[in-house]
C-alpha positions in Angstrom: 0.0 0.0 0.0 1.6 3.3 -0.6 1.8 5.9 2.1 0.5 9.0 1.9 1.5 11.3 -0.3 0.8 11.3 -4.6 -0.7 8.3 -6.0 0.9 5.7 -7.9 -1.8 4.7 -10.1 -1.9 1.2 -11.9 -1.7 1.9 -15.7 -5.1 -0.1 -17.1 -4.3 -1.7 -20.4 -4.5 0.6 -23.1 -7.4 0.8 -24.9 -6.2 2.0 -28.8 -7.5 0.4 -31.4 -10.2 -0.8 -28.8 -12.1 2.1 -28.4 -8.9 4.3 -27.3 -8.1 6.0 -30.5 -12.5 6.2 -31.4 -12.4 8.5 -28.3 -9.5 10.5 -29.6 -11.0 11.0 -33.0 -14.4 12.3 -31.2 -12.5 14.7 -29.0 -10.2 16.0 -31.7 -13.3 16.4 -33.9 -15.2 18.3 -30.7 -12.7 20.6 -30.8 -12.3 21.4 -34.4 -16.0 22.2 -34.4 -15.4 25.0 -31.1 -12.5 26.0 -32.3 -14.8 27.1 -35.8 -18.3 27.8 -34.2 -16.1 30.1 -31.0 -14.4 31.9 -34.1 -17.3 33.0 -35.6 -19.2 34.0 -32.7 -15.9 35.8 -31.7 -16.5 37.9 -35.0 -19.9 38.8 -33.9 -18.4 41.5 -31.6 -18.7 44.4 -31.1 -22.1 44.6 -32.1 -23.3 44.9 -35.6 -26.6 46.8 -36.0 -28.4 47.6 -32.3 -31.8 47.9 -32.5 -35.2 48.0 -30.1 -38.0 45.4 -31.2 -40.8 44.1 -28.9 -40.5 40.4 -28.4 -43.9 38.0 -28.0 -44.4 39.5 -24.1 -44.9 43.3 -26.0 -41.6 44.4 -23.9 -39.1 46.2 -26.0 -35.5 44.6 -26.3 -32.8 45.5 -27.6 -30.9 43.3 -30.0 -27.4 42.8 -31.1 -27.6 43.3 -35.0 -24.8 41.5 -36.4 -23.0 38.3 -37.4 -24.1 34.7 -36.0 -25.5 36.4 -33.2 -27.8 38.7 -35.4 -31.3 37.7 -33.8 -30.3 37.1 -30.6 -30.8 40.0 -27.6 -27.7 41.9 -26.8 -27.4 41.2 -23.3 -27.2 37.3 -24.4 -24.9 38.0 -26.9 -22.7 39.5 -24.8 -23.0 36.4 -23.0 -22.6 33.8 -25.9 -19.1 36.2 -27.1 -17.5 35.5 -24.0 -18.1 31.9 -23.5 -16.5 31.9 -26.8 -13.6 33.6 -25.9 -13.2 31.7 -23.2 -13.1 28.4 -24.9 -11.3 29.8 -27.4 -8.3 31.4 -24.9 -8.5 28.9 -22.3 -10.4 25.5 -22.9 -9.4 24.8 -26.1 -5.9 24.6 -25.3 -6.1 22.5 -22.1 -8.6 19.9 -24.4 -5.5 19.5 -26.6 -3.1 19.0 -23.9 -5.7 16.7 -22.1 -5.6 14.6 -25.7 -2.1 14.3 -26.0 -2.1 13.1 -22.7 -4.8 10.8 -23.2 -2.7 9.2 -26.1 0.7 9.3 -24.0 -0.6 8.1 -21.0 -4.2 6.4 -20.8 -4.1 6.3 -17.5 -6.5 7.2 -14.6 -5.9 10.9 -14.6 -6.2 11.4 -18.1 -9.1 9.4 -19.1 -11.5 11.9 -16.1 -9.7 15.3 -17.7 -10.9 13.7 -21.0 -14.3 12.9 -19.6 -14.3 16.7 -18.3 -13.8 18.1 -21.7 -16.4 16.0 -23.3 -18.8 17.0 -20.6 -17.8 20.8 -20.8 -17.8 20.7 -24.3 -21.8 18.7 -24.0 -22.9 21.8 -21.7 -21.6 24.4 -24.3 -23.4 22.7 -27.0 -26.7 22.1 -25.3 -26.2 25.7 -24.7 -25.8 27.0 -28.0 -28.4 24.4 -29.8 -31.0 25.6 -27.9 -30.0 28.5 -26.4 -29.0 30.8 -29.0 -31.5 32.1 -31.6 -31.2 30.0 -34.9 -28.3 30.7 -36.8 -25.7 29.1 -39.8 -24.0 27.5 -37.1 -27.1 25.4 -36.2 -26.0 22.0 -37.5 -22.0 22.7 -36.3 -24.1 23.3 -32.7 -25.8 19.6 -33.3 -23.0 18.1 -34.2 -20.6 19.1 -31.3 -23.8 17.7 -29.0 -23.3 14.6 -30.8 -19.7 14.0 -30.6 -19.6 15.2 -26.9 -22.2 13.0 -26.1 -21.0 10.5 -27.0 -17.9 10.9 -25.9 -19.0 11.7 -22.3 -21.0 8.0 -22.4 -18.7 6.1 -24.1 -15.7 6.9 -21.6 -17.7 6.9 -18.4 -18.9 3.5 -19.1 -15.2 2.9 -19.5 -14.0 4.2 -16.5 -16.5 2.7 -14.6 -15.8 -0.8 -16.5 -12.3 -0.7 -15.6 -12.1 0.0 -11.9 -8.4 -0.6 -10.0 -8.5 -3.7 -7.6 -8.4 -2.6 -4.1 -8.4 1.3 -4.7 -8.8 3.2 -1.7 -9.2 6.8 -1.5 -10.2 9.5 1.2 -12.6 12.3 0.7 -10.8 15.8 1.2 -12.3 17.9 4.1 -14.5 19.9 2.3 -15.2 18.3 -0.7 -19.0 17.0 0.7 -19.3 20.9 1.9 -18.4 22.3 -1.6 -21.0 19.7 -3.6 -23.6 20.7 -0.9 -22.9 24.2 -1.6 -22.4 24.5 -5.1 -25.8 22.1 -5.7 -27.8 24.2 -3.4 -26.3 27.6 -4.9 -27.7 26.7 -8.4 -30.9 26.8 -6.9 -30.6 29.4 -5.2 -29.5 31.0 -8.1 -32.1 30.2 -10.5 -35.0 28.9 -8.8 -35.9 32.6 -7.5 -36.5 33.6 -10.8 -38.9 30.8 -12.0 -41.2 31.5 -8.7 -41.4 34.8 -8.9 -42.4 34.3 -12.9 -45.4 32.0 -11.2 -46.1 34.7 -8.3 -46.5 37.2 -11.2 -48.5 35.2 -13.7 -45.6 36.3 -15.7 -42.7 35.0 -17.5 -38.8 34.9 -16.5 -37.0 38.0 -15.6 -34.5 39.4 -19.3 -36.2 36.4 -20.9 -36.2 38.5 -23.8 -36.9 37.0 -27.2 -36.6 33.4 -25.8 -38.5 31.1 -24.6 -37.2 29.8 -22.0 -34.1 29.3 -20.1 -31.7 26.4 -21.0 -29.1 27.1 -18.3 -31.6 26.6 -15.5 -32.9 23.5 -16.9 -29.4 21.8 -16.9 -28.0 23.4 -13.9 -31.1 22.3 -12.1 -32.0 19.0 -13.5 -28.7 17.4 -13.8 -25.7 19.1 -12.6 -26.9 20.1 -9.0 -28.7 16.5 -8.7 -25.8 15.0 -10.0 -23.8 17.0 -7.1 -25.8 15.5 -4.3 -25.8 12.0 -5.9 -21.7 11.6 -5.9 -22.5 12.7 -1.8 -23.8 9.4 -1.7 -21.0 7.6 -3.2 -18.6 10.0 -1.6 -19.9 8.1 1.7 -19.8 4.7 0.8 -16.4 5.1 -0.8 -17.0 3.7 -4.2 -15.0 4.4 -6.8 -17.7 6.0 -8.6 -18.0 8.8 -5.8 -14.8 9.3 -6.7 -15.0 9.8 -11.2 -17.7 11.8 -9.9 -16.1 13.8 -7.3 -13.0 14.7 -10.0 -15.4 15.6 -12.9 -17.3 17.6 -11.1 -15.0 19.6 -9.8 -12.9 20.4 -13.1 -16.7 21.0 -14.6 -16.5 24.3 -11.8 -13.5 25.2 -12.9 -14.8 24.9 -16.3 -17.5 27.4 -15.5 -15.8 29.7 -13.5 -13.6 30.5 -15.7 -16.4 30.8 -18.8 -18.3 33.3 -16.0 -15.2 35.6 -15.5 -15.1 35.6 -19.9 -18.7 36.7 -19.8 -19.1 39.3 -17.6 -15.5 40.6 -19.2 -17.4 40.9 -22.3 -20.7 42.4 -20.6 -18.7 45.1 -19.3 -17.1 45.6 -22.7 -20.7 45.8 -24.5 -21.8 48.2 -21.8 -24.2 45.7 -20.3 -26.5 46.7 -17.4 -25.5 44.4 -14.7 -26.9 44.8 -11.4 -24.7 44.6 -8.2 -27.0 42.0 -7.1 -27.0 39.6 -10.4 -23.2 39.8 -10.6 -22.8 38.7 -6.7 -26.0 36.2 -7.0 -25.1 34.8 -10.9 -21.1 34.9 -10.9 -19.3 35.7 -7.9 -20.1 33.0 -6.2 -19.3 30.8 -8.6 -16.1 32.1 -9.7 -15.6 31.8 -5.8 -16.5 27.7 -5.9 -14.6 27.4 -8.5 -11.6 28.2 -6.9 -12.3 26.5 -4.0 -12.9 23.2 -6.9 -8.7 23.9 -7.4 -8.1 23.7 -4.0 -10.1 20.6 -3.3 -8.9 18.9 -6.1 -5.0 19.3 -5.4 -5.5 18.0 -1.7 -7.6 14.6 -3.2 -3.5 14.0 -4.9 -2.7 14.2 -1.3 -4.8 11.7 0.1 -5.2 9.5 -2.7 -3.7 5.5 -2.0 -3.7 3.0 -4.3 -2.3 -0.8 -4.0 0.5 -1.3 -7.0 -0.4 -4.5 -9.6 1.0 -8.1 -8.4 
């Protein structure tokens, strides 16, 4: 048993030519398609032609005018823009690394930062496919939500197929405080805003010319359930608990950074943001998601593992 201290991980038998390089070719793929549909949304900005319209509520919004992001409102454009800078500045080149290392290495670590991206990279394109208003990049949108998709089932059944005989790990202090936090704070970020709509007979607060709101609906329905499900598994120690554990804390990361990006961008545009949206709807976040880092560098800590016969 090794002490504490880093982990020496048992290499699992590659899986090239098995499913190993299929996984390479859908990630490389995934992030051809970002690197094209974040380019031209990057383009978009500034703003092409501003302009007031009432949407289907009879409130009058103003859009932002130009490029792929022509129909949608400007305050979501602003918002679209700088997630694509930020995977454009920032994610894309840590998906590459994580490839490479996926094909150097194969091991542990590098098949859950590979499972991060895909999962990153499924959130982004739920987001844009139907999120954004309908643009040219439609079919680039479905086709990253295939290939991420994909990719995010295909290596999780994977990972949980090829589990390390007698692998023991402790839970950092903290880490079941952070998923209770961060699950609860995504409700109490969005779930304000959907009860008032139904106290006021109304519909959702800057719901502009959209229908609804794709980021609640995720947040809510799977990532802050998924939180308090790897809880669970944290308990019983199953190795599970711990995939779980590392995805979803690379996820934060993921986000955090995409939030600082965004309101960047919102500031650049000249967005109205309220003190209290920016504390409520990024702060916070951006404040989980370093405390994700730290969490994540203690689990090399306390990591054990027994070494193959």
């Amino acid at each position: 048993m090794a002490g504490t201290g880093k982990s020496e991980w048992v290499k699992p038998r590659r899986t090239h030519g098995a499913g190993g390089s299929g996984l390479t070719w859908l990630a490389s793929l995934s992030i051809a398609l970002i690197v094209v549909i974040a380019g031209a949304g990057l383009l978009s900005f500034p703003a092409g032609a501003p302009h007031e319209t009432l949407n289907q509520y009879g409130e009058s919004i103003q859009m932002w005018g130009g490029g792929v992001y022509e129909h949608d409102s400007y305050f979501k454009a602003t918002i679209f823009i700088g997630t694509d800078c930020a995977w454009l500045l920032v994610v894309v080149p840590f998906a590459v690394k994580v490839v490479a290392d996926y094909r150097r290495r194969d091991d542990m670590g590098s098949r859950i930062n590979l499972l991060a991206f895909f999962s990153l990279a499924l959130y982004y394109a739920v987001s844009m496919s139907f999120g954004a208003t309908f643009n040219e990049l439609h079919l680039l949108y479905t086709a990253l939500l295939s290939l991420s998709f994909f990719g995010t089932v295909t290596l999780s059944l994977s990972l949980l197929r090829e589990r390390p005989e007698a692998f023991e790990y402790a839970t950092p202090k903290g880490a079941v405080a952070f998923l209770v936090i961060t699950g609860s704070a995504l409700f109490a970020a969005w779930l304000p805003d959907i009860v008032g709509a139904y106290l006021t007979s109304g519909t959702l607060d800057l719901i502009e010319v959209y229908t609804t709101e794709v980021t609640y609906v995720v947040d809510m329905g799977i990532i802050a359930p998924l939180m308090f499900l790897t809880i669970g598994h944290l308990r019983r120690r199953t190795f599970t608990g711990y995939v779980l554990l590392r995805l979803l804390l690379r996820v934060c990361l993921g986000v955090g950074v995409v939030l600082v990006f965004q309101t960047v961008v919102q500031m650049l545009g000249r967005v109205d943001l309220p003190v209290q949206a920016v504390i409520s709807k990024t702060a916070i976040f951006v404040i989980l998601a370093l405390c994700a880092v730290l969490i994540d560098k203690k689990i090399h800590v306390t990591e054990k593992a027994t070494n193959a016969a």
